[in-house]
C-alpha positions in Angstrom: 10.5 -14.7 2.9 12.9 -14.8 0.9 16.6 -14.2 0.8 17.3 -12.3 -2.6 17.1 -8.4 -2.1 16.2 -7.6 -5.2 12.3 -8.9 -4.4 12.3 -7.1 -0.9 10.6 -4.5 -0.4 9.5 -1.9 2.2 5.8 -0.6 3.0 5.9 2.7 3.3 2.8 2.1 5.4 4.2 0.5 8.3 7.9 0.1 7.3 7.9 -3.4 7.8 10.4 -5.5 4.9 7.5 -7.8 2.5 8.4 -9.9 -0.8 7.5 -7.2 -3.6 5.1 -10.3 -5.3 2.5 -9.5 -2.4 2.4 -5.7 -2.2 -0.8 -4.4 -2.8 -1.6 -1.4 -5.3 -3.4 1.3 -2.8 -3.7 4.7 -4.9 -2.1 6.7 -7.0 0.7 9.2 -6.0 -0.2 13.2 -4.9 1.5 14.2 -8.0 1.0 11.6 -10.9 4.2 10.0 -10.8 2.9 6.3 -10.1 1.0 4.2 -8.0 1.8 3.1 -4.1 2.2 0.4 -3.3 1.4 -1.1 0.3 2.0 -5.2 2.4 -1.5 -6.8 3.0 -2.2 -6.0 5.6 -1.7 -2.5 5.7 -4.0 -2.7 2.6 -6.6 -5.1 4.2 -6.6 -1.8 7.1 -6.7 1.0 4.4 -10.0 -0.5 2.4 -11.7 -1.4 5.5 -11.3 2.6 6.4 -12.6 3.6 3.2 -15.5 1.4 3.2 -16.7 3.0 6.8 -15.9 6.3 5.6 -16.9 6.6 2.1 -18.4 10.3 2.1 -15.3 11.8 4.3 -12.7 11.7 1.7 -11.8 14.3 -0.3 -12.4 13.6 -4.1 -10.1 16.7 -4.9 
C-alpha cells in the first residue's frame, strides 16, 4: 500500500484502509448525491449477493 494519505481510503463496507485506485463503484447514494464506493472484495461479496438474489431487491 502505499504511504501517501491522500490515495487512502476507507470502505465504508468493512472499514478496512484500501488505495482509492482500487475502490470499486457499487451504487448510487439513497439521495442522489454520488456514487459509493466500496474495496474488492467487499464488491466481489456485494455482486455475488445480487446475482443469487435478483428478484428480492427493491427497485424503489
Amino acid at each position: 500500500m502505499t504511504k501517501d494519505p491522500s490515495k487512502i481510503k476507507r470502505c465504508p463496507e468493512c472499514r478496512r484502509l484500501v488505495e482509492a485506485a482500487t475502490m470499486r463503484p457499487l451504487s448510487r447514494t439513497r439521495f442522489g448525491g454520488g456514487v459509493r464506493f466500496a474495496c474488492p472484495d467487499c464488491f466481489k461479496r456485494v455482486m455475488m449477493l445480487r446475482k443469487a438474489t435478483p428478484g428480492a431487491r427493491s427497485t424503489k
